[in-house]
N, C-alpha and C positions, 0 to 999 in steps of 0.2 A: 914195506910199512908205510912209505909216504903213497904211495896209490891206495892203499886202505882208508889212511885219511882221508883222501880227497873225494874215494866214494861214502865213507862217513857221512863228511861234510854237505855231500851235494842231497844225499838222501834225507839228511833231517830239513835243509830248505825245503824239498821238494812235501816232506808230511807237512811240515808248517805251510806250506801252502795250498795243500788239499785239507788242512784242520780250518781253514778260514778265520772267519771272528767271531768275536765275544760282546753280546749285547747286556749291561748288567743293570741296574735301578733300585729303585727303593718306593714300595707306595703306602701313602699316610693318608689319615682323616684329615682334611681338612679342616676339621672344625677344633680336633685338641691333641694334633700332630700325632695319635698315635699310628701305630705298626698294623698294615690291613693285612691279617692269615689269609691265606684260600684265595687271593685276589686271581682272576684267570691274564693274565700276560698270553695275546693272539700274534705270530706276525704274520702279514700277508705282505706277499707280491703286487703289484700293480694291478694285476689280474684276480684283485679278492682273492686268489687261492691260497686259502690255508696252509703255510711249510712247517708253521714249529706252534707249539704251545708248552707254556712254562707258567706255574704255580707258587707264587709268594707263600716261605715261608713264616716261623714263627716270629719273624723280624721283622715281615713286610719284603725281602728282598731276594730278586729271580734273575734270572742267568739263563741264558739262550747261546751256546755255543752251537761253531763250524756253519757260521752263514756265513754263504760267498759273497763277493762282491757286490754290487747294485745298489735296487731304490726299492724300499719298501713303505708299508704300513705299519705301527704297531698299537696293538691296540689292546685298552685297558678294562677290565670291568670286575664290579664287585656287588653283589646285591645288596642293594639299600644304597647304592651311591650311584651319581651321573656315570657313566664311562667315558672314557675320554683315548684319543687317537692322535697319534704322533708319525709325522712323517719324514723318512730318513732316506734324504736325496743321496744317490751316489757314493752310499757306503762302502770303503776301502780301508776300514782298519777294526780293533775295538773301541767300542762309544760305551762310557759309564754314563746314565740317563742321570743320575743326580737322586734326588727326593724329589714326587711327584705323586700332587695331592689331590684324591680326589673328593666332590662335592658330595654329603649328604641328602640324597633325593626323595621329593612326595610323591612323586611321580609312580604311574605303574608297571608293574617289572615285565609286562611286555608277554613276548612269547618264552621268557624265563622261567621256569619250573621249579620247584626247591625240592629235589626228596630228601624228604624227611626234615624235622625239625632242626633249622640250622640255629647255631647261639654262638655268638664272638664276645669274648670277656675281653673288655676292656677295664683300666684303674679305677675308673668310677661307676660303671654302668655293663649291664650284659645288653649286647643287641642280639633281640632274638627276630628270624624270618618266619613269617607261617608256610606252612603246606597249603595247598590248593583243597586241601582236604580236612583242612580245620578248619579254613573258610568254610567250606560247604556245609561245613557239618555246627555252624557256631549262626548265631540269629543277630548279635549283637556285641558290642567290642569287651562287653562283659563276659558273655558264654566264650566269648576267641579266646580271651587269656586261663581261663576253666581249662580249656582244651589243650593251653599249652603246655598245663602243667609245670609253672614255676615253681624253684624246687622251695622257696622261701616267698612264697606268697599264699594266703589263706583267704578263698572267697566265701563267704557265705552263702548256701544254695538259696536258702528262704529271703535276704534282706540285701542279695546282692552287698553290701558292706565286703572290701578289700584291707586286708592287715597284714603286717609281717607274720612270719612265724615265732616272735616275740611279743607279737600282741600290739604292735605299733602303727597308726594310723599310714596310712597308704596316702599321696599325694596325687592327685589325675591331673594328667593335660593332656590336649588335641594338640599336635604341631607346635610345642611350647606353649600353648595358652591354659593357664589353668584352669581346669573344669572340674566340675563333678557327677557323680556317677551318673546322674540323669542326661548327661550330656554323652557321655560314654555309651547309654543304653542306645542312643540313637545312631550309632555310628554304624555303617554297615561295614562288614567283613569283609567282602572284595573289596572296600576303600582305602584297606590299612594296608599299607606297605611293610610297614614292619612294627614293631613295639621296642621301645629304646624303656630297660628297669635301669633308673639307678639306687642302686643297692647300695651303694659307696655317695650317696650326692657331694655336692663340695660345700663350699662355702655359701656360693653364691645363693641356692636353695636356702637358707636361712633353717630355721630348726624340725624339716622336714629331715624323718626319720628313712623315707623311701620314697622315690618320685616313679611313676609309671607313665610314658609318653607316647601317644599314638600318634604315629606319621602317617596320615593320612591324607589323599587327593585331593585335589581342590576343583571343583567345576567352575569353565571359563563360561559359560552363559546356562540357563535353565537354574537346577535345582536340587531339591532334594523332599519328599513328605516321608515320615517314617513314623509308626505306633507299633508299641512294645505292649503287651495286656498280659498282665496275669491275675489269676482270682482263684479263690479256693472253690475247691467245688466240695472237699468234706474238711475241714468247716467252711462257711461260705463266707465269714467273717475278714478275710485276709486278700487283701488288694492293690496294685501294683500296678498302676499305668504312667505310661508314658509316652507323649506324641507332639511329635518337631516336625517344622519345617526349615527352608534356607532355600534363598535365593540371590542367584549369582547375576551380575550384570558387568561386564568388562571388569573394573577394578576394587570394586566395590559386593559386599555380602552382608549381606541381612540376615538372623537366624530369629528364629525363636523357639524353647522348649518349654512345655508345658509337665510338670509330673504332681503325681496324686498317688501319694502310699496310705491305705486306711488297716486299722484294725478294730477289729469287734469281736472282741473274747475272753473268755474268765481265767482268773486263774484263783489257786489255793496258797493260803500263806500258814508258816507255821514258826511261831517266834518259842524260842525256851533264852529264856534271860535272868539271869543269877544279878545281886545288889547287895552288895557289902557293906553293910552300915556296922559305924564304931558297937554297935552293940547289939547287934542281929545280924540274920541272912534273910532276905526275901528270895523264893525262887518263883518263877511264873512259867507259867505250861499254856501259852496261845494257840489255839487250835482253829483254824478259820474254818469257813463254806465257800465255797466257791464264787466270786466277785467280778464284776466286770471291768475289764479293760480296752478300755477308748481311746482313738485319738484319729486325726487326721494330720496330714504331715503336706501340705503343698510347697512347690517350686516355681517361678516363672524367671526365666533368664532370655531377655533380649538383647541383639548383639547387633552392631554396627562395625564392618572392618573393612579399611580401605590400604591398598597396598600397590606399590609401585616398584619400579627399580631397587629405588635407595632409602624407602620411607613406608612406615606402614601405621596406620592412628586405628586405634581400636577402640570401643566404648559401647560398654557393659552396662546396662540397669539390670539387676535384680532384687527378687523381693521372695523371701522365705515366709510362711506362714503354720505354726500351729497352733491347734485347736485341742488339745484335750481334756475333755469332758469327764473322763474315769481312767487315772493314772496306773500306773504299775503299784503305788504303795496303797492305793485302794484295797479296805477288805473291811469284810464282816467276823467278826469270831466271839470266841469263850475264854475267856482267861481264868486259868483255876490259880489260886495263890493259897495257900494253904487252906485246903477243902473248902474254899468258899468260891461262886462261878460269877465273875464278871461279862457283859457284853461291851463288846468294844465295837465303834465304830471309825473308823477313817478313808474322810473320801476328800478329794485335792482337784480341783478343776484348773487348768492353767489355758494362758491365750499369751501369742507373740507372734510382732511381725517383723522381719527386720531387712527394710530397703538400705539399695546399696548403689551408688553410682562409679564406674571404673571406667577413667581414663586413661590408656596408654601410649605411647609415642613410642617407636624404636628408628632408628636411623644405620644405615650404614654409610662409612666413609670411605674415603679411598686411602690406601695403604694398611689394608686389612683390620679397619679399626672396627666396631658396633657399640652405640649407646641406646640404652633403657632405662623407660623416665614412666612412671606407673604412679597414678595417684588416687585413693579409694576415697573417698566420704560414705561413712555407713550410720544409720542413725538405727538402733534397738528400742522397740516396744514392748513392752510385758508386763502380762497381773498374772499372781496366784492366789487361790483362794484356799484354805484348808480350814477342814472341820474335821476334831476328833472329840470321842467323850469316850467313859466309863463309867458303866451303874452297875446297880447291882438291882435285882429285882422290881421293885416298884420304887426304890428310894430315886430322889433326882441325881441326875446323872454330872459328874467331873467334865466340863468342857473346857477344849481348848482352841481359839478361832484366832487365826491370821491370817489377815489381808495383805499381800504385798502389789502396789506396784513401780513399775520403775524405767525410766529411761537412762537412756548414753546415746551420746553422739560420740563420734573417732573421727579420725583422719590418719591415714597413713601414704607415706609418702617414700619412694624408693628408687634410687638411678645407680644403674649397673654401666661399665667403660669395659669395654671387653677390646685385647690387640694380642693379634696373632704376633708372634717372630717364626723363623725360618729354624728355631731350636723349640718352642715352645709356646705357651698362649700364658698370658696373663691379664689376671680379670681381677678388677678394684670395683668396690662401691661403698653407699649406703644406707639405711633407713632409719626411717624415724616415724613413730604413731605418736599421736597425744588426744587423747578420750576425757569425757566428763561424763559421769553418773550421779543422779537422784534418784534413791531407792525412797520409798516409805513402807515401811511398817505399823501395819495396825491392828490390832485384837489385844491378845493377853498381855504381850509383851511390845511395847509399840514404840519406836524410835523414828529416825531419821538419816540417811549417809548421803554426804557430799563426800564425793572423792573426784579429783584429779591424777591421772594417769601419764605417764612420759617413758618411754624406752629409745633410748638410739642405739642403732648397730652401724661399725664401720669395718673393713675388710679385705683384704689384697692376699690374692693367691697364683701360682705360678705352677704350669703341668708342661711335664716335658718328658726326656726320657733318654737312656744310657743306653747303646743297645738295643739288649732287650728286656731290661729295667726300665719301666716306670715309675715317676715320683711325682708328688703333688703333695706342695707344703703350701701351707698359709696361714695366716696368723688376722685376727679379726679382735674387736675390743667390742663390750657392752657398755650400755648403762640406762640404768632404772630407775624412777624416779615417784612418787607417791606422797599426796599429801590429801588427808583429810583429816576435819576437824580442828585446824590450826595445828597441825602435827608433821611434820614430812620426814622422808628418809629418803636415801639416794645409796648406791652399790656398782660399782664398775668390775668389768668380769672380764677379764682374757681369754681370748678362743684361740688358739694354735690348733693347729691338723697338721698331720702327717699320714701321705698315704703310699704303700710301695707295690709296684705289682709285678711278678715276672710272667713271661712267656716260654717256656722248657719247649714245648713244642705246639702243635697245633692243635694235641690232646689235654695239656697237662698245666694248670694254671695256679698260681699262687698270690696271695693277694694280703698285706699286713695295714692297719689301719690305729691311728692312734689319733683321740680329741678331745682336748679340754674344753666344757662347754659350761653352760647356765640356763637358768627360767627362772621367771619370777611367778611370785605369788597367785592366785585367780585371784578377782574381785571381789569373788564371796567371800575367802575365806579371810580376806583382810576387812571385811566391814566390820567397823565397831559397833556389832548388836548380836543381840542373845534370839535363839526363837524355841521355843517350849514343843519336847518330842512330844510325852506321854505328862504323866502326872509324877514320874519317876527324874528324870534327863530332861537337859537342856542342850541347842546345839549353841556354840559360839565362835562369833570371829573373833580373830587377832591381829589389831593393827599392827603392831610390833615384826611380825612377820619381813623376813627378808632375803633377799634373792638368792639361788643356792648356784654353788659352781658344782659340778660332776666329769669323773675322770674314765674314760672309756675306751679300752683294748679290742681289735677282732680279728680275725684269722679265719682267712676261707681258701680253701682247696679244691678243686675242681677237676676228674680227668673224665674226658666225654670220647663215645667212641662211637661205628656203629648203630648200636644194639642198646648197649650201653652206658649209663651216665655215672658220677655217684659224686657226690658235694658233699663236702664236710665245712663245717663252720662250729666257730666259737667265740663268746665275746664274754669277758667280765667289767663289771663298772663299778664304778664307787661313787657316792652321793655326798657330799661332805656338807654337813647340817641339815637333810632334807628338809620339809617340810612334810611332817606327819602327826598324825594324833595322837592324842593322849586323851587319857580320862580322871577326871579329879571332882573330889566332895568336898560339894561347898553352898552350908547353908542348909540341909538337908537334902542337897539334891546332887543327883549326878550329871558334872559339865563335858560332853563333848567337844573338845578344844583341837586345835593345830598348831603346832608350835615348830621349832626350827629342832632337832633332834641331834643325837651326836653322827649318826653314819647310817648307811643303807649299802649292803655287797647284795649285787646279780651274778649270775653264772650260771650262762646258758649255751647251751649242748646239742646240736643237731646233725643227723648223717641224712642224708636222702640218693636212693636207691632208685633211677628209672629206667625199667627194664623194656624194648619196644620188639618183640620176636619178631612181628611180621609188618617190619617199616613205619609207617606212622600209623597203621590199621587199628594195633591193638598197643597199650602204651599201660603200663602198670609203675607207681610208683608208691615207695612205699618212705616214712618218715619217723623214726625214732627219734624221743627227744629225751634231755634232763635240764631243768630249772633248780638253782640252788639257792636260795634266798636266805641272807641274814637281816637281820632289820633289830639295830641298835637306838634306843629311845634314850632320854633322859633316866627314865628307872624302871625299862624294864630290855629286854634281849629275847626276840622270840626269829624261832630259824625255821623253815622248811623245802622241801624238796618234794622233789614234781616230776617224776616222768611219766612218758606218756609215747604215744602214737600217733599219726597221720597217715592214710592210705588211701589210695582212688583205683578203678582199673577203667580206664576209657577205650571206647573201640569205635571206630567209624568204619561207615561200608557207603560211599557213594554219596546219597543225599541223606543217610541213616547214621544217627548216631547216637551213643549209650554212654551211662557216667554212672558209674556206684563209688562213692564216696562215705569212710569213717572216720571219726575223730572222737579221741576220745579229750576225757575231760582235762581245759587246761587253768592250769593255778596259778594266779598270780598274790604276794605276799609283797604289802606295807601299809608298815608303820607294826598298827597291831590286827590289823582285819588280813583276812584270807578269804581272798575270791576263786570260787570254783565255777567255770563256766559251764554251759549244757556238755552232752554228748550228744554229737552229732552223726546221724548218717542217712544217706538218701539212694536212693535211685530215679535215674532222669532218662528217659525214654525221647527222642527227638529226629522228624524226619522237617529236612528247610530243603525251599527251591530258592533262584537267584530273587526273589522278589517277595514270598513268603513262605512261614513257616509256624510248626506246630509241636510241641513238647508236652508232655506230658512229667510228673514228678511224684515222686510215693518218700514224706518227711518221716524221715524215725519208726521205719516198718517194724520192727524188732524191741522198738522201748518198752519196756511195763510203766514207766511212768518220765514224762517230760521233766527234768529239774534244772534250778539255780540253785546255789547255797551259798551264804557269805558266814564265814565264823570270826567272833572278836575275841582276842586274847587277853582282853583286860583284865589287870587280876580283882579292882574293885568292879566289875561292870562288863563281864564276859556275855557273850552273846550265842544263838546258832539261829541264823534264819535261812526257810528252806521255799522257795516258791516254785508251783507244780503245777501242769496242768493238761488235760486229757485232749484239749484243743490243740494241742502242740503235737500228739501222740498221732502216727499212723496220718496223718495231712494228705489228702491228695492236690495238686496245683495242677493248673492248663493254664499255656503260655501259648497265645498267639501274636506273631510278628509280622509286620508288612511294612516294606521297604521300598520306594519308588524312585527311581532316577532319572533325571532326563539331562540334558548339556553334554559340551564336550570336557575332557581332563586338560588341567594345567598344572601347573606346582603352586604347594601353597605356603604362603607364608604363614609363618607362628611366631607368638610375641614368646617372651623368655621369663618373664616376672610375672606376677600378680599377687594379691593381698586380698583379704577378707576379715569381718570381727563377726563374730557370735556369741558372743558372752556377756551375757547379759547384767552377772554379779549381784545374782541372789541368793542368799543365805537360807535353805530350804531347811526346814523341822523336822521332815518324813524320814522313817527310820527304815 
């Protein structure tokens, strides 16, 4: 028995030391410590030669068992991040590497490959990789994200315009810098490293509903020329260019972008509107002709960025411009009111320009600090002019003439503190705008508004993580501010967030989100003035108006595989006092008002299905939805529900690529009006080289008739308006791109904040 033991004893030394060692680690983003899946852990011998490879799980963390003795390399890499290499002299036992973080890079991914659409969920944000073959097959950074097919992202084929799949405005930036689509349109698709959505933004993003971020290269000398063209060719009416340059010279980059959106075409309006008076009913039956609609839309954005080490100053002029000549509320028609036929006229010319100067500063520290310091001055211009009347035969005709115009100056002002720790990142700031507006009104009804404007936001948030639980809490204050006509108001508002995320596996994701938030008032609707719709309605402001807080739940689930994707999401919210309309009789007339109301519930509903049989070649995805809308007013309660569909099937083959896309109509409900948007569906034809390219598009091949409809639920003052039009119907578009490169690549820096004002805060009549 005891010789048993002792060959026991010598045989388990002898495996444990033919089992060798255990190399083990943990790798993290850098940037908000979370857990990198899929990361490739290489180790090599002295001699490069390849012995082991090992795969971060859904933690981040790999294990390389039974290496012998010695000295090696090991080495780290992750797409979309620097890699990074560790060398391990005279290893003779096991070594726990610790947490080891790697950098988020602009750079390009080299001789690295991606099959197939890769996408990493993280708490705030999904990083998706492109394929080499969405590149090829994409003209611009707009067509690339088309191609990627996010599963809650909605691009517009005709207007290029980006939205959630709630209808919520999309936020662009280059490398952290905020942009807009015209800066997007420019970007070539071998430039983009990757696309960082965040679906989840934090705090720091202020009341952006989704941020979309292109990591993009940076050129160390030369440049860049690039023009985006499109134009209808049936109707010829419809136009769409865009063309940049940028020029690099060691530390420093010059850009400039040029875009030009035109329309020229008709549409049909058809009003049926009921009037409840204490002692009758008026109904009216408007039947229009066909009327034109105009307008010109310019952009110019010049860019100065200079960037070093530890320091980078950025500075932005631009200057927005439109022009239009024949609005969307433009038309001609008939109005029958109880067998009798009026002609109605209304036609509304408007003009605005609105410069803007952006200064940035960002700095990095040592001891993993970063500050952002962003300061905008924007000054707004704008006149409207409207003419309506109603005759009847030879008698003279009801007019109604308003002149507005109006200026505002802003200023907004913003500094972000961002520090990592070795558990987690916490990011504090905050901002502040303060604008002055002078409207005038003149014609029927003719006033004057002075208002002074004030909002501050401050903020502190903390991301970190348990495992394989992530969490991201923070807590943010408002306050709003408003005085016009010797009158003010003031409203502070609490922001808390709560965000959880787990990681189950490398398939399988879950994600819980909670935020108490606010907005205040627009401009317009708080001006103290009336402006005359028809001969019927009046529209008016409400100073009185005040800032709303709103409570908002979501819940997203994700398992991705393969072949296969499928994402489920759900969010409800609640509105507490919106701001919504009402309609009230007074004086003989009906008042279109806004008021603050008792409640507003959301409850929205979506599954998306992306099915890809032959790798990234052919990618079909499909998108059922449900919208539930209550909307509680002072004295009345109107509810609807909305489902609906989204579906695409994309295929690419080389430098050939194909897009059929359907949507149908989606609704959105408040206060008491219900918006029904078009349905939409296209086919897009498209062959790009690395330098240019050519697409072709066929808008709404299948429509009998293009529509919009808005219906009001008022019960003095209900409404259904329907606008149509055959220029919309059957569209063919050509899109040609040309993209020019010359310099070598570096990494580029991106600023993290920026600010803009557009609001002009005019109180419109047009119905």
């Amino acid at each position: 028995m005891k010789k048993f033991l002792i060959f026991a004893v010598m045989l388990a030394v002898q495996v444990a030391a033919i089992a060798g060692n255990r190399i083990s680690g943990r790798l993290l983003d850098d940037n908000d410590n979370s857990a990198l899946t899929g990361a490739n852990v290489v180790l090599q011998a002295d001699t490069s030669k390849v012995l082991f490879v090992s795969v971060t799980d859904g933690t981040g963390h790999f294990e390389i068992k039974d290496v012998d003795d010695g000295s090696y390399v090991l080495r780290f890499s992750c797409l979309g991040y620097e890699p990074q290499s560790v060398s391990l002299a005279n290893l003779d036992g096991d070594i726990y590497m610790g947490e080891i973080r790697l950098v988020p890079t602009a750079t390009a991914l080299g001789e690295v490959v991606v099959e197939g659409s890769a996408v990493i969920n993280k708490i705030d944000r999904q990083i998706i990789l492109p394929t080499s073959a969405q590149r090829k097959a994409s003209t611009n950074g707009i067509s690339l994200l088309q191609h990627l097919q996010v599963a809650s992202l909605v691009i517009n084929p005709l207007d290029k315009s980006i939205k959630t799949n709630l209808g919520d405005e999309v936020q662009l930036r280059i490398n952290g810098v905020v942009s807009d689509k015209n800066d997007v349109m420019a970007l070539h698709p071998a430039d983009i490293v990757r696309i960082e959505y965040h679906d989840n933004p934090g705090l720091k993003y202020g009341d952006a509903a989704a941020v979309v971020d292109y990591i993009v290269k940076r050129k160390e000398t030369g440049g860049n020329v690039a023009a985006d063209l499109t134009n209808g060719i049936y109707p010829v009416g419809v136009g769409d260019y865009n063309v940049s340059a940028r020029y690099n010279r060691n530390k420093s980059v010059v850009s400039a972008v040029f875009s030009w959106e035109r329309r020229d075409l008709e549409w049909t309006r058809e009003n049926y509107e009921t009037f409840v008076y204490p002692d009758r009913t008026v109904e009216n039956r408007e039947i229009g002709s066909p009327t034109k609609i105009k307008y010109d839309r310019m952009n110019l954005n010049l860019n100065y960025n200079y960037a070093d080490d530890k320091n980078m100053l950025n500075v932005a002029f631009r200057n927005i411009y439109n022009n239009t000549p024949n609005s969307f509320y433009d038309r001609n028609s008939v109005l029958y009111q109880d067998g009798t036929a009026y002609n109605i006229t209304n036609k509304q010319k408007e003009d605005s320009y609105i410069p803007s100067l952006d200064v940035y500063y960002q700095r990095s520290m040592k001891n993993r600090q970063n500050l952002y310091v962003d300061v905008v001055g924007t000054y707004l211009k704008s006149s409207s002019d409207r003419y309506y009347s109603m005759s009847q035969a030879e008698a003279a005709a009801d007019e109604i003439v308003s002149v507005v115009d109006g200026e505002r100056y802003s200023i907004i002002g913003e500094a972000i503190y961002e520090k990592q720790f070795d558990n987690g990142t916490l990011t504090a700031g905050g901002r502040h705008s303060q604008s002055s507006m002078n409207n005038v009104y003149d014609g029927n009804l003719s006033s004057k508004v002075d208002m002074n404007q004030a909002e501050t936001y401050v903020f502190a948030e903390f991301q970190s993580s348990i495992k394989k639980l992530n969490y991201r809490i923070g807590i943010g204050a408002m306050r709003t501010y408003y005085e016009q006509g010797g009158a003010s108001q003031e409203k502070y508002i609490f922001r808390p967030t709560l965000s959880l995320s787990y990681n189950f596996n490398d398939k399988v994701f879950l994600r819980y989100s909670a935020e108490m938030s606010g907005y205040a008032p627009s401009l317009a609707d708080l001006s103290d003035v009336s402006q005359a719709m028809d001969l019927y309605q009046v529209r008016r402001g409400n100073p009185a108006l005040h800032s709303v807080t709103y409570y908002t739940q979501s819940l997203m689930a994700s398992w991705r595989s393969r072949y296969v994707n499928v994402e489920l999401f759900g969010r409800y919210s609640y509105d507490d006092n919106p701001m919504m309309e009402e309609t009230l009789y007074e004086d003989g007339m009906f008042v279109r008002a806004t008021a603050n109301q008792r409640g507003f519930h959301r409850l929205n509903l979506q599954a998306t299905v992306q099915v890809m049989p032959f790798k990234e070649y052919i990618a079909i995805r499909l998108t059922p939805f449900f919208n539930r809308y209550i909307s509680l007013g002072n004295g009345y309660t109107h509810t609807h529900s909305n489902p609906g569909f989204r579906g695409s099937i994309m295929g690419m083959y080389k430098n050939w690529s194909m897009m059929i896309e359907m949507n149908t109509s989606y609704h959105t409900l408040w206060g008491e009006t219900l918006q029904k948007e078009e349905k939409l569906h296209s086919i897009a034809v498209g062959y790009n080289t690395e330098k240019w390219g050519v697409q072709m598009m066929l808008m709404n091949p299948f429509t009998k008739r293009y529509e919009q409809s808005v219906e009001n639920r008022s019960r003095l003052a209900p409404y259904s308006q329907v606008a149509y039009s055959d220029d919309f119907k059957r569209m063919v578009m050509v899109n040609v791109s040309v993209n020019l490169d010359f310099g070598r690549q570096r990494n580029a820096a991106g600023k993290r904040i920026n600010n803009s004002d557009t609001d002009t805060g005019i109180l419109s009549g047009n119905k």
